[in-house]
N, C-alpha and C positions, 0 to 999 in steps of 0.2 A: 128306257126311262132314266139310266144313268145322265146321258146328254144331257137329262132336261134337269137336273140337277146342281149346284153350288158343286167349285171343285172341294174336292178330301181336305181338312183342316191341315195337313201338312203340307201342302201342296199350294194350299191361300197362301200360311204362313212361308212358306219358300218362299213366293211370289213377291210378297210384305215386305219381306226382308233384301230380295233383292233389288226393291226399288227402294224403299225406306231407309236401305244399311242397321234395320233393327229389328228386335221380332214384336210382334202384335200381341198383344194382352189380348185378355175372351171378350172384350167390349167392342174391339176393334174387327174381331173374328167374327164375333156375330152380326156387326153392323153391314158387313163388305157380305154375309152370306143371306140379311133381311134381303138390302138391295138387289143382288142375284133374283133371289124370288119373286121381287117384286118386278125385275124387269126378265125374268122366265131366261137367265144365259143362262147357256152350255159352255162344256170344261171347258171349249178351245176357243170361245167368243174372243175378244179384242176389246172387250170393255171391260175385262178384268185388269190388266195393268193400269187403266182411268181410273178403278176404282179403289184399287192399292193407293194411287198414288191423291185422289182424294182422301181416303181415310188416313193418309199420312198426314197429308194439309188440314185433316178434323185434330188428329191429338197434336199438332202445333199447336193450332190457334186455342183448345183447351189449355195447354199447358202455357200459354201465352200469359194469364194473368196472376199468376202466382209465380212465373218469372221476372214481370213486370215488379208485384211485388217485393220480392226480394231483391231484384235491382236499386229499387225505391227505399229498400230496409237498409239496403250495405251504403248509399249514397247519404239517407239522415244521418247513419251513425258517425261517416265520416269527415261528414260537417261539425258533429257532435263534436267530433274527439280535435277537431282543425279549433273550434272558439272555446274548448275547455283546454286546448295548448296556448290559445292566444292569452285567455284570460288570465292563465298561471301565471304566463310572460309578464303580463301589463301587473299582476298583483304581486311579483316578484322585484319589476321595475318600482314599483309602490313604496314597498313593503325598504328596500334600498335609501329611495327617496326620501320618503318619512325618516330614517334611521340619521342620514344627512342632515337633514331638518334640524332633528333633537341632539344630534351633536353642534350645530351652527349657535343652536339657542344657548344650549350647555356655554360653549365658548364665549358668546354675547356677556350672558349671564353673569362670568369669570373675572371677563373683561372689564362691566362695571363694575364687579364689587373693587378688583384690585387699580381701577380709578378713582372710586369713591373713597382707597382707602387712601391713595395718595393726593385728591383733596384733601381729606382729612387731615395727614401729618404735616401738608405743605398751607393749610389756612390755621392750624395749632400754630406754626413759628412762624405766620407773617402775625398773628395774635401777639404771641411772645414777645415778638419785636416790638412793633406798638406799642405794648406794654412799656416796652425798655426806654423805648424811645421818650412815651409820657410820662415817664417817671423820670427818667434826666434832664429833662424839660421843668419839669415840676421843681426838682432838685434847684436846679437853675435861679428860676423865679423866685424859688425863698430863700436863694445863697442870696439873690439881688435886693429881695427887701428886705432880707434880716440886717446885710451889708454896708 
């Protein structure tokens, strides 16, 4: 009755491990010893390495979507972290820019008042003249009629 039995769990797991390169957790143990019974092998059948090496291609393709996952997790983040370096960039070129800006105005600003200041002293003494000028003039005119 031995024959007609699942090999010894150290013996799967040898088996596991030498096709897999790793050892079989009890889910993996039990699933490779269902199949056994349900296709009645014995220890030294030839469909035991098939079945090793299908229960290896079972916990891949399980383990497949929570790889996939975290593939997909470490790929957002490093989008995440690429448009929060680009945005700092473009808010740092900004932040620059604007600083430019309000000094260009500041300057502008400077600019007109010490223009307006020199209209100012330069339309004072074309006034002044004028002045001088209508008042010599004036002078003139009543040296000529008083005369």
């Amino acid at each position: 009755m031995r024959n007609r039995r699942a090999k010894s769990p150290d013996a799967l797991a040898r088996l596991f491990l030498d096709v897999a390169g790793e050892v079989p957790d009890d889910m993996s143990l039990l699933r490779m010893r269902r199949i056994s019974g349900a296709l009645n092998l014995r220890d030294n059948d030839a469909l035991w390495s098939v079945i090793a090496v299908l229960e290896y291609y079972a916990r891949l393709y399980e383990a497949m979507p929570e790889r996939i996952r975290r593939a997909g997790d470490g790929g957002f983040d490093a989008v995440r972290r690429e448009a929060e370096a680009a945005t700092d960039a473009l808010m740092s070129k900004h932040r620059d820019a604007l600083a430019r800006c309000r000094e260009t105005i500041k300057l502008a600003e400077d600019m007109t008042r010490e223009h307006e200041a020199r209209y100012r002293v330069t339309l004072a003494a074309l006034n002044e003249q004028s002045l001088k000028i209508l008042a010599e003039r004036a002078a003139d005119r009543i040296a000529r009629a008083a005369g």
